[in-house]
TINUBA-815754 format. One record per atom (N, C-alpha, C): residue number from 1; x, y, z. Coordinates in steps of 0.02 Angstrom, whole numbers. Layout:
BEGIN
    n       x       y       z
  NUM       X       Y       Z
...
***
This chain:
BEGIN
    n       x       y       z
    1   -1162    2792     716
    1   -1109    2750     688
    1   -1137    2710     630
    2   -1119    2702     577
    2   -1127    2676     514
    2   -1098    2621     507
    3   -1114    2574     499
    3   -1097    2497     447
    3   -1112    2485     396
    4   -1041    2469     370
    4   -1058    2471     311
    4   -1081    2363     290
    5   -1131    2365     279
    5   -1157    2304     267
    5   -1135    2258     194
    6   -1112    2318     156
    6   -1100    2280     110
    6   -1025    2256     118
    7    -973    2314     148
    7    -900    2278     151
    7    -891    2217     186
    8    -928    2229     235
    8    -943    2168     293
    8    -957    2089     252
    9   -1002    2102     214
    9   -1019    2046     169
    9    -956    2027     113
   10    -933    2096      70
   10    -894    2066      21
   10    -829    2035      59
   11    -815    2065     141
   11    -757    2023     167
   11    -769    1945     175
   12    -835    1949     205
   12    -839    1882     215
   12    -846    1811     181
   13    -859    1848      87
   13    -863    1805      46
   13    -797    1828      27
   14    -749    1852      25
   14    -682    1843      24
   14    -645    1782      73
   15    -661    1770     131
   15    -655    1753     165
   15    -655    1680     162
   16    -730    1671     111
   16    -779    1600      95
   16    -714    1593      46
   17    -712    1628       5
   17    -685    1590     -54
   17    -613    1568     -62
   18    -574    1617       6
   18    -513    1587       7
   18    -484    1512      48
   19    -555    1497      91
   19    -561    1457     133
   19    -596    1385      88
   20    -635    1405      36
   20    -656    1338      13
   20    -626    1283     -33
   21    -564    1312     -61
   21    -530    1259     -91
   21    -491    1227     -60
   22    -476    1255      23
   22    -415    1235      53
   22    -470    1180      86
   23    -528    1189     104
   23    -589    1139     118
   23    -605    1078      63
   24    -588    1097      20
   24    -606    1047     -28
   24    -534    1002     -39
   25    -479    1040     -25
   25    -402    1013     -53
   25    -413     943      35
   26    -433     999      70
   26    -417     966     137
   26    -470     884     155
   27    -511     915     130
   27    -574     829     129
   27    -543     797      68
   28    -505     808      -2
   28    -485     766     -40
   28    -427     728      11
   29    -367     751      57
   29    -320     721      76
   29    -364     670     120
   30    -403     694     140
   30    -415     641     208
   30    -450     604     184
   31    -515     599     129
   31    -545     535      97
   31    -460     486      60
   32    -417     514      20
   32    -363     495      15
   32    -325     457      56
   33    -333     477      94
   33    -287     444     160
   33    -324     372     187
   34    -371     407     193
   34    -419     345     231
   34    -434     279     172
   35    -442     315     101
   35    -431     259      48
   35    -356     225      52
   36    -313     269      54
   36    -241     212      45
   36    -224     180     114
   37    -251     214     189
   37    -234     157     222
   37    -310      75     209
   38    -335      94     197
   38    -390      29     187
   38    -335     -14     131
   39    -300       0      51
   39    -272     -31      25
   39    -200     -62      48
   40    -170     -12      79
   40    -110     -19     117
   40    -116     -86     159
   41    -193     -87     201
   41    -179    -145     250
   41    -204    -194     228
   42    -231    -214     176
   42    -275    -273     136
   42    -198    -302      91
   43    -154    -245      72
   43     -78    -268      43
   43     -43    -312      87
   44     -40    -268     134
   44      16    -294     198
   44     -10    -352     237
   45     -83    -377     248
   45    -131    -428     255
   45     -91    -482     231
   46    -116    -484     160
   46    -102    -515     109
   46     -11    -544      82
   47      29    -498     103
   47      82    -513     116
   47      88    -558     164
   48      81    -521     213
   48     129    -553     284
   48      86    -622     306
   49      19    -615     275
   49     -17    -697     275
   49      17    -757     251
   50      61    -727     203
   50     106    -797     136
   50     181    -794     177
   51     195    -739     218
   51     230    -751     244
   51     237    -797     303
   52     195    -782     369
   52     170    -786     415
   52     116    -824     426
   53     109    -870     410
   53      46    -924     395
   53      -8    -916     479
   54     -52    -900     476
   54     -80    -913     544
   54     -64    -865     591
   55     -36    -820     574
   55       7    -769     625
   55     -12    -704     655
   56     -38    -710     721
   56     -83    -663     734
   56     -24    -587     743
   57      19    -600     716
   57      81    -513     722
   57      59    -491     642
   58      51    -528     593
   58      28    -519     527
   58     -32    -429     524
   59     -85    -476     554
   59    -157    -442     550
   59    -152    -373     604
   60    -126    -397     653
   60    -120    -339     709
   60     -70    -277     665
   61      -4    -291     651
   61      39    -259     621
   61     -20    -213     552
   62     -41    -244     511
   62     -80    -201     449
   62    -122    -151     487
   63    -163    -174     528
   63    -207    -143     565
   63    -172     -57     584
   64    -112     -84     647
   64    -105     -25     668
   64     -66      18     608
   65     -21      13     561
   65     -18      54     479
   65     -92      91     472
   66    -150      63     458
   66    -212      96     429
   66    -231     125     469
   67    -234     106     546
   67    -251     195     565
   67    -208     230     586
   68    -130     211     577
   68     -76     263     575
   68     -97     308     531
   69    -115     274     454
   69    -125     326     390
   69    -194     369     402
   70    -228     350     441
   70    -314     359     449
   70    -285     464     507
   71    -232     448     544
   71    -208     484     595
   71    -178     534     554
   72    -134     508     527
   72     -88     567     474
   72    -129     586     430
   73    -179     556     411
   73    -212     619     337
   73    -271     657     391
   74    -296     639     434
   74    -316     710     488
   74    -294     742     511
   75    -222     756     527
   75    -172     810     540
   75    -169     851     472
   76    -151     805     414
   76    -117     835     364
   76    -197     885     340
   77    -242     860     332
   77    -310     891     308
   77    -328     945     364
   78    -292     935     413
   78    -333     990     462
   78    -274    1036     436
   79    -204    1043     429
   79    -159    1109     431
   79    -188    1112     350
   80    -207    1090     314
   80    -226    1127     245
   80    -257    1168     223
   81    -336    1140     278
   81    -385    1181     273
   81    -361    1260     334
   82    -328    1254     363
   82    -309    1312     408
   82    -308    1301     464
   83    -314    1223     494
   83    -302    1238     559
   83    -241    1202     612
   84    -206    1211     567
   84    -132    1213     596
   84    -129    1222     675
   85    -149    1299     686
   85    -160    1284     760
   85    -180    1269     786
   86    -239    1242     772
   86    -265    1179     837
   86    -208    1123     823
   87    -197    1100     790
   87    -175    1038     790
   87    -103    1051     844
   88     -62    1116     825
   88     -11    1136     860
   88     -43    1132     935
   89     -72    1163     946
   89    -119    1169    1008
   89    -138    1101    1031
   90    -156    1058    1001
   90    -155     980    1016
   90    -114     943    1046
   91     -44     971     999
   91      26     931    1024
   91      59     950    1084
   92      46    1032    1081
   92      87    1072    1142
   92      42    1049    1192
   93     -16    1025    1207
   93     -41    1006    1260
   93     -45     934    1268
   94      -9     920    1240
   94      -1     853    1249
   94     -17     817    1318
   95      45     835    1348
   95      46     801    1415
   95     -21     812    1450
   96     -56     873    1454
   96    -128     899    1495
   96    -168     838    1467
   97    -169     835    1399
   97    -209     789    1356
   97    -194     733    1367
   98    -161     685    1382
   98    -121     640    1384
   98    -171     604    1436
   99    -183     661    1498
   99    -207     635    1564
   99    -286     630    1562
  100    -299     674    1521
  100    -381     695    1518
  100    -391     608    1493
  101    -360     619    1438
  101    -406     568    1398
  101    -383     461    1421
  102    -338     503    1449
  102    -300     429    1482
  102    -342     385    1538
  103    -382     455    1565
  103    -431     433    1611
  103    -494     411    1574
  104    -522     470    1510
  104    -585     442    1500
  104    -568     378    1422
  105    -514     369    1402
  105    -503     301    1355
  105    -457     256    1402
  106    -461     239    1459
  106    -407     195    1505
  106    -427     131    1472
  107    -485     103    1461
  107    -491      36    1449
  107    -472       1    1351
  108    -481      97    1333
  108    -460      69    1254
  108    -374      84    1243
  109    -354     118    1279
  109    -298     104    1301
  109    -246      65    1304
  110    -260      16    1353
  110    -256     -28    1394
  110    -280     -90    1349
  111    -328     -97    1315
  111    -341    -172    1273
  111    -274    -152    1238
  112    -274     -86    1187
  112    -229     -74    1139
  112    -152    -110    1143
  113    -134     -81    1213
  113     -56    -106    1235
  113     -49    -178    1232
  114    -112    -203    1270
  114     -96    -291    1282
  114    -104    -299    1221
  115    -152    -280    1142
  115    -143    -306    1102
  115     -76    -289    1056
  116     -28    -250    1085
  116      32    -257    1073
  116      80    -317    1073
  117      78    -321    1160
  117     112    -368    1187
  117      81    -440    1158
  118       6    -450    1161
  118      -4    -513    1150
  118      24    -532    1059
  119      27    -474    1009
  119      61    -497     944
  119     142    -502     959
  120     160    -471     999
  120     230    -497    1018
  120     264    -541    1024
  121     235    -535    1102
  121     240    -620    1130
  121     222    -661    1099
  122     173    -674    1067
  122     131    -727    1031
  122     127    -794    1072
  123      81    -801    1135
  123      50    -858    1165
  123      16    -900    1113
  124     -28    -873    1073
  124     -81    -903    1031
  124     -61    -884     967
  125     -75    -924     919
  125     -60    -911     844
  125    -140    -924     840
  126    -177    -890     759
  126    -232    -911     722
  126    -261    -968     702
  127    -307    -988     752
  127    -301   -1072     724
  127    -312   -1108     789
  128    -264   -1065     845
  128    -237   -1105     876
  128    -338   -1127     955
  129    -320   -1162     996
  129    -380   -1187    1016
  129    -368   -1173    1113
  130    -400   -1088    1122
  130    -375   -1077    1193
  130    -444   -1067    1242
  131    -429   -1068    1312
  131    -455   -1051    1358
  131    -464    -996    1408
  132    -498    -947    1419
  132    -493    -885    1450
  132    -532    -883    1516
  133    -540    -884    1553
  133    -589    -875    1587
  133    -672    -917    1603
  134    -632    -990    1575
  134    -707   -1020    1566
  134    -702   -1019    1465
  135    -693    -958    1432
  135    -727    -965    1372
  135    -677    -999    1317
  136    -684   -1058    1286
  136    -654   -1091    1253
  136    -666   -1065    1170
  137    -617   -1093    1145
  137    -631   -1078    1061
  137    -580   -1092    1017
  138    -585   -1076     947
  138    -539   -1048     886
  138    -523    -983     888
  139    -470   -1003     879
  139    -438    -917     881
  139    -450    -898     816
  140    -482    -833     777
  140    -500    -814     713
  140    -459    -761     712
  141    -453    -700     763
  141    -441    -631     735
  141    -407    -590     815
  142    -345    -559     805
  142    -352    -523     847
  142    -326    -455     823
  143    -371    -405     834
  143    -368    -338     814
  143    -330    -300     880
  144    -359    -215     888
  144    -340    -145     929
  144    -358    -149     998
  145    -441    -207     990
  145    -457    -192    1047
  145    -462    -284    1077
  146    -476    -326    1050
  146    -504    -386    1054
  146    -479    -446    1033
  147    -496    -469    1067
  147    -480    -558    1022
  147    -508    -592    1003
  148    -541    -624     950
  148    -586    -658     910
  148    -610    -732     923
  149    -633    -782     949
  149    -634    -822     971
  149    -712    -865     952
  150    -707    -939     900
  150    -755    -978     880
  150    -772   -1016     924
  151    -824   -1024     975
  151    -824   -1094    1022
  151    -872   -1173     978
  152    -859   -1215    1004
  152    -883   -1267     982
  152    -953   -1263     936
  153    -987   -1221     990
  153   -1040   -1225     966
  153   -1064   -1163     886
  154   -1025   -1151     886
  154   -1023   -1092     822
  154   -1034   -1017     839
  155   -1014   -1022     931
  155   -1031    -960     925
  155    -971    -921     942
  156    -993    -842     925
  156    -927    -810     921
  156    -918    -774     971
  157    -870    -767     999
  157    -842    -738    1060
  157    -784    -684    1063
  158    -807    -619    1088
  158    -738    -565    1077
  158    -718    -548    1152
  159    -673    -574    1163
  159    -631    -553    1250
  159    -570    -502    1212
  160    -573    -452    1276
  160    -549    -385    1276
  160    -472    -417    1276
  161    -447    -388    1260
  161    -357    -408    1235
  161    -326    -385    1314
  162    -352    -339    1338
  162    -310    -351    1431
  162    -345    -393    1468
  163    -403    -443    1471
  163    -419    -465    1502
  163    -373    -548    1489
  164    -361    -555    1415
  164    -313    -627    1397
  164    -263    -599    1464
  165    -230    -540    1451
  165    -150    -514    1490
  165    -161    -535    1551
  166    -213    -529    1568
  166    -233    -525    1665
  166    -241    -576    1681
  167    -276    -624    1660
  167    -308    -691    1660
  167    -232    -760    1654
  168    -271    -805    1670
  168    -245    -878    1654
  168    -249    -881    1592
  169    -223    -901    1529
  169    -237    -911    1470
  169    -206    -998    1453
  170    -247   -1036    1444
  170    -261   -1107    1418
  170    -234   -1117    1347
  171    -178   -1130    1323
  171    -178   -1158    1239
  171    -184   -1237    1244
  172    -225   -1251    1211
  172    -227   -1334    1189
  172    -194   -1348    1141
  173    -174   -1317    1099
  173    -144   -1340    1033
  173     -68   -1313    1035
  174     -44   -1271    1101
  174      43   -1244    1092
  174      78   -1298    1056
  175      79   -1379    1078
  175     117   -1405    1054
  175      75   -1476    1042
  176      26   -1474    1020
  176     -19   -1521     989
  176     -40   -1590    1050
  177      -9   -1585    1075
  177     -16   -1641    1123
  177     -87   -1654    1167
  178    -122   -1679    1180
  178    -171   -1677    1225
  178    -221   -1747    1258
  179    -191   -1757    1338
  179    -211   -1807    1357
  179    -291   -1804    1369
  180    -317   -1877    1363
  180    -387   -1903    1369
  180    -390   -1939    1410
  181    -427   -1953    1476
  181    -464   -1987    1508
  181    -538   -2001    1528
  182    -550   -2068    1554
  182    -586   -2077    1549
  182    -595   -2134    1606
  183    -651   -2131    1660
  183    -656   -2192    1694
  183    -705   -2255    1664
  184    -674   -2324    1684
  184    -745   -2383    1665
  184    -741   -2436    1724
  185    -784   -2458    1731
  185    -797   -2501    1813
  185    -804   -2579    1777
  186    -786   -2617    1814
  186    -777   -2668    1803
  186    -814   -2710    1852
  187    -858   -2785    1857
  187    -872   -2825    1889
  187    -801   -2845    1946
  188    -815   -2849    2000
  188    -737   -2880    2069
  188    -713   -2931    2031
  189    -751   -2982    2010
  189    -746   -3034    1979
  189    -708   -3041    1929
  190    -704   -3006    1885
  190    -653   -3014    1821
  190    -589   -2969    1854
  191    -553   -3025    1803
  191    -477   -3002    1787
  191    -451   -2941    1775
  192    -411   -2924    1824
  192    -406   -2833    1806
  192    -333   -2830    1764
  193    -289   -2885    1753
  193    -253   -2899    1726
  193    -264   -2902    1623
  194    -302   -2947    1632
  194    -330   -2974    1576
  194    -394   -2911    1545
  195    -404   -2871    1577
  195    -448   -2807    1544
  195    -376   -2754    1539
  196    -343   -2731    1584
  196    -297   -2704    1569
  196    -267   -2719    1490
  197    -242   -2768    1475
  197    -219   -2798    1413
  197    -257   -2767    1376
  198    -335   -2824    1370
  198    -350   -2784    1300
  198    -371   -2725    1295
  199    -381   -2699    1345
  199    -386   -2602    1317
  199    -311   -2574    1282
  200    -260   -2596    1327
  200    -194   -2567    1307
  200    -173   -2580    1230
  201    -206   -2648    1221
  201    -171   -2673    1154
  201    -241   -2647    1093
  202    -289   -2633    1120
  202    -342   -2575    1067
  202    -312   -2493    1071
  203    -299   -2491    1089
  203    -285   -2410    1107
  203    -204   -2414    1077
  204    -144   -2468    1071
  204    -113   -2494    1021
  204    -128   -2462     960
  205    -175   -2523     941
  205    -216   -2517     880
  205    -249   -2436     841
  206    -267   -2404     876
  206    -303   -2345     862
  206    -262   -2303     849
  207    -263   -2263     786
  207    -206   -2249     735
  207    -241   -2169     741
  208    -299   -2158     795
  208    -284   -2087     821
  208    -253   -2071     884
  209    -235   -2136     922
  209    -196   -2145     963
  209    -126   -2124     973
  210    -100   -2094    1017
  210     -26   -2057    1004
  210      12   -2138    1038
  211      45   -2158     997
  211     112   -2205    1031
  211     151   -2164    1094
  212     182   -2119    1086
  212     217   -2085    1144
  212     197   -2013    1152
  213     166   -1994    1202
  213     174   -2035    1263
  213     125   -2094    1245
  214     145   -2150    1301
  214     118   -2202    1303
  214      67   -2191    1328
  215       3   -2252    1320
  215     -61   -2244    1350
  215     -55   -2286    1428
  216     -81   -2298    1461
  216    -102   -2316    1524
  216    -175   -2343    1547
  217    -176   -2385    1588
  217    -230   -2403    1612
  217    -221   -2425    1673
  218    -241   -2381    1743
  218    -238   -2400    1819
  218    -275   -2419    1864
  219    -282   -2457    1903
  219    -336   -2445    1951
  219    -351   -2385    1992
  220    -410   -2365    1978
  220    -414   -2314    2027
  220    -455   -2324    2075
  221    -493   -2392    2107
  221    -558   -2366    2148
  221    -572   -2455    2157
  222    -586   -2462    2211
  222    -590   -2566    2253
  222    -645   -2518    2300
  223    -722   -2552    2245
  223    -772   -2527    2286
  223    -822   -2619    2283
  224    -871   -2608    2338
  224    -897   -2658    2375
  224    -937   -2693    2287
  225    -936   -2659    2251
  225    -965   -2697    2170
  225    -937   -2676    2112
  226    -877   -2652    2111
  226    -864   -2625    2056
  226    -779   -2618    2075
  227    -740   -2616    2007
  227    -668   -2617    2013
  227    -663   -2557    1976
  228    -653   -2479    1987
  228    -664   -2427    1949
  228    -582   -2432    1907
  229    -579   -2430    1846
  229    -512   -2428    1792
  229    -514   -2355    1769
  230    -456   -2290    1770
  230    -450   -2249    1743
  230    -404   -2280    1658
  231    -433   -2230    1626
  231    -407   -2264    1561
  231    -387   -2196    1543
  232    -313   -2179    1504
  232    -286   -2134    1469
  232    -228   -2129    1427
  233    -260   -2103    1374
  233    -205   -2089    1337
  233    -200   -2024    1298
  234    -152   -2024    1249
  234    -137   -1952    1211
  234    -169   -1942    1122
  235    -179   -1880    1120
  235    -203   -1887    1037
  235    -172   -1821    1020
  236    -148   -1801     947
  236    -127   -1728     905
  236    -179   -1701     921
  237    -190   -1639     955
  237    -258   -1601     924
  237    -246   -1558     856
  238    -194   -1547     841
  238    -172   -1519     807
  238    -204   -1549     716
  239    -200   -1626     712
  239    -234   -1620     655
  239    -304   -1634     675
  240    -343   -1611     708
  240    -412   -1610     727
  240    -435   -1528     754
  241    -387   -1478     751
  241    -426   -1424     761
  241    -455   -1397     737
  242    -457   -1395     664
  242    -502   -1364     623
  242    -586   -1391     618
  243    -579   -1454     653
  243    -638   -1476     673
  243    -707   -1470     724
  244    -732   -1410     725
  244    -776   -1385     791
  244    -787   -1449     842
  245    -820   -1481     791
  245    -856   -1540     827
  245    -806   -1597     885
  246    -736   -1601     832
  246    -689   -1631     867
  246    -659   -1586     933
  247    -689   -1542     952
  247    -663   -1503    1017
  247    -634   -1518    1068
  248    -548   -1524    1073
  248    -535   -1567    1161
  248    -552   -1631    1156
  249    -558   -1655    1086
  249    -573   -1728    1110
  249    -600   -1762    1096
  250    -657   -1735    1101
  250    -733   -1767    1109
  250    -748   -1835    1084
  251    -741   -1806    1006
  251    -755   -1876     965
  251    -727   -1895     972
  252    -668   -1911     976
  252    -609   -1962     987
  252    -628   -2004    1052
  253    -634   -1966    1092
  253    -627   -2008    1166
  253    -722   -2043    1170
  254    -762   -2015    1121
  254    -836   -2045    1126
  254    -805   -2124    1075
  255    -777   -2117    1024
  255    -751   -2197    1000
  255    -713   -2243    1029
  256    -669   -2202    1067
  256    -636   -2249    1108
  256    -676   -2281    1162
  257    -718   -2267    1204
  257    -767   -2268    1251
  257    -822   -2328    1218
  258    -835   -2305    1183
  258    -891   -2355    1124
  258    -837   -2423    1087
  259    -788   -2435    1086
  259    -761   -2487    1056
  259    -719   -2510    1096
  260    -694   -2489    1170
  260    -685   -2519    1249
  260    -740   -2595    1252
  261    -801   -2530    1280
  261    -883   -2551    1281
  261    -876   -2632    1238
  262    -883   -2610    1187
  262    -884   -2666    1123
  262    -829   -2727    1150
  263    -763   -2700    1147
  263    -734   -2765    1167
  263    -725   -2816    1231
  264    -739   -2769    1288
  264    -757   -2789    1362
  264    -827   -2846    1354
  265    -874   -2823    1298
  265    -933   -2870    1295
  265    -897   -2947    1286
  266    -866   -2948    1219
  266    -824   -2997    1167
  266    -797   -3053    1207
  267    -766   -3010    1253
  267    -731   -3036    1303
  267    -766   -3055    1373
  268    -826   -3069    1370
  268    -860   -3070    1432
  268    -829   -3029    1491
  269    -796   -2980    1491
  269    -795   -2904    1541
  269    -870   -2887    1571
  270    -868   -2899    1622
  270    -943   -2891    1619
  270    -941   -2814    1675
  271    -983   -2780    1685
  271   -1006   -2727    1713
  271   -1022   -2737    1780
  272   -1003   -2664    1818
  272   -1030   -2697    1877
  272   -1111   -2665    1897
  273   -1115   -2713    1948
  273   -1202   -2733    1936
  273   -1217   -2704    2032
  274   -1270   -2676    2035
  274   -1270   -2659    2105
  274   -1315   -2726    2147
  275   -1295   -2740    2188
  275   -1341   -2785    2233
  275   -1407   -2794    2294
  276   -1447   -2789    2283
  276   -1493   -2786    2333
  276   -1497   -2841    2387
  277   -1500   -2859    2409
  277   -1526   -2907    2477
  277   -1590   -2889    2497
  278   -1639   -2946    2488
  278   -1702   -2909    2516
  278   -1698   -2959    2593
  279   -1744   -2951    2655
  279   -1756   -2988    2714
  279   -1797   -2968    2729
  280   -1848   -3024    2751
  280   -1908   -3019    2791
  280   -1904   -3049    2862
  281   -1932   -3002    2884
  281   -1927   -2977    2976
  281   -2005   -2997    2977
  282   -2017   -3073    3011
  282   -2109   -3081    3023
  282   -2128   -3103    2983
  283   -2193   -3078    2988
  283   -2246   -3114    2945
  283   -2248   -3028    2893
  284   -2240   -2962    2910
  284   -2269   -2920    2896
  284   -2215   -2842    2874
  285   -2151   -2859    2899
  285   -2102   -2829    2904
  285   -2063   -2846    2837
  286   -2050   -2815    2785
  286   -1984   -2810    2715
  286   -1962   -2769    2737
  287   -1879   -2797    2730
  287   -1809   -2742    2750
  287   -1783   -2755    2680
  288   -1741   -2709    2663
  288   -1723   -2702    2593
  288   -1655   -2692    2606
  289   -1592   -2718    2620
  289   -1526   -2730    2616
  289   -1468   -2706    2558
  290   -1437   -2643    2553
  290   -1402   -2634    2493
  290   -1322   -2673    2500
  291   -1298   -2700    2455
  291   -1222   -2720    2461
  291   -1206   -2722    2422
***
């Protein structure tokens, strides 16, 4: 039996050559594609940002467009170059496929959807100052799979977008409001009347202080040396979130604490002081008495 080696060859560079422009047409669509969704979503970014100030449906929305377009120019580049039927073959097996991969992408999946729902719903806007699981922060970014999150300390934190869904989720800033407390002990001896006052009428005064709700100052605690005072009131976090340092509070409630301090002195407020009793038992015996 004879082969012929050379037809064999001139088919197969027939073959090459009818196949390589549809290779070359087919990698131009898909570098194409993948270039206009990158511009497409930096447009739509950029839009729906001037629209949508802070708006985590903005960024999510561009996102899923660019790899819509990223999806369609690999279909479109695969039937160009010739392979139509796989891709047909792709779709008709859908459902088989559906399950395969449902099992081995369940968790990218699954972030994907909640990061549906969570641009939906919208619990948290950009900006805004939440709690997950223990992990606190700035909200920066939420993408396909994740949620972006600055904590105090500058560091950056990405929780999976179904674990926000599953979880307790904390906003501090939904509606700017956020109470501060704080305990301070007082000598039995002084006036719990007359300290009440002037804290209430400083905390008045303090123009990071929220007027309503009103502030408060209670007794909380009639111990054998000390009159324990809970002290609380409200502050915006809202114009303090952009502030790391101001986190929940902090500084705010460290000045208030420090200019209490200060005026309780002014006022002879004095502190309470623990007491010893010493007694001697003999000539040889010290008992040491606490009260």
């Amino acid at each position: 039996m004879n082969i012929d080696l050379q037809e064999i060859f001139s088919d197969y560079l027939d073959l090459v050559g009818a196949f390589v422009p549809n290779l070359i047409i087919g990698i131009f669509v898909l570098i194409f594609s993948v270039i206009s969704g990158k511009v497409i979503y930096k447009i739509i970014a950029k839009y729906s940002q001037k629209r949508w100030e802070h708006n985590i449906l903005s960024n999510f929305l561009a996102q899923v467009i660019k790899w819509t377009f990223y999806l369609l120019g690999m279909i479109t580049a695969m039937n160009v170059m010739g392979f139509s039927s796989i891709t047909n073959t792709l779709f008709a097996g859908a459902g088989v496929s559906a399950i395969v991969f449902g099992f081995a992408f369940k968790d990218i999946g699954e972030n994907f959807l909640a990061g549906i729902i969570l641009a939906l719903k919208r619990p948290f806007e950009i900006g805004d100052i939440i709690e997950i699981q223990g992990d606190k922060g700035t909200v920066k970014d939420l993408d396909l799979r994740s949620t972006h999150l600055r904590n105090a300390a500058g560091k950056d934190i990405y929780i999976p977008n179904s674990s926000i869904i599953k979880n307790t989720l904390i906003n501090y800033t939904k509606d700017g409001y956020l109470r501060v407390d704080f305990m301070i002990g007082i000598a039995p001896e002084c006036d719990i009347e007359r300290t009440r006052s002037l804290i209430l009428e400083y905390l008045e005064s303090n123009v990071a202080v929220l007027k309503s709700p009103a502030s408060n100052v209670a007794v909380n605690k009639l111990g054998e040396f000390t009159t324990d005072l809970q002290v609380l009131f409200w502050i915006d976090i809202l114009s303090n979130k952009e502030l790391p340092e101001d986190f929940l509070g902090h500084s705010i409630k460290s000045k208030v604490i420090t200019d209490v301090k200060r005026i309780l002195d002014q006022n002879n407020i004095a502190m309470p002081s623990q007491v010893l009793e010493h007694k001697m038992y003999g000539d040889h015996k010290i008992g040491i008495q606490q009260s």
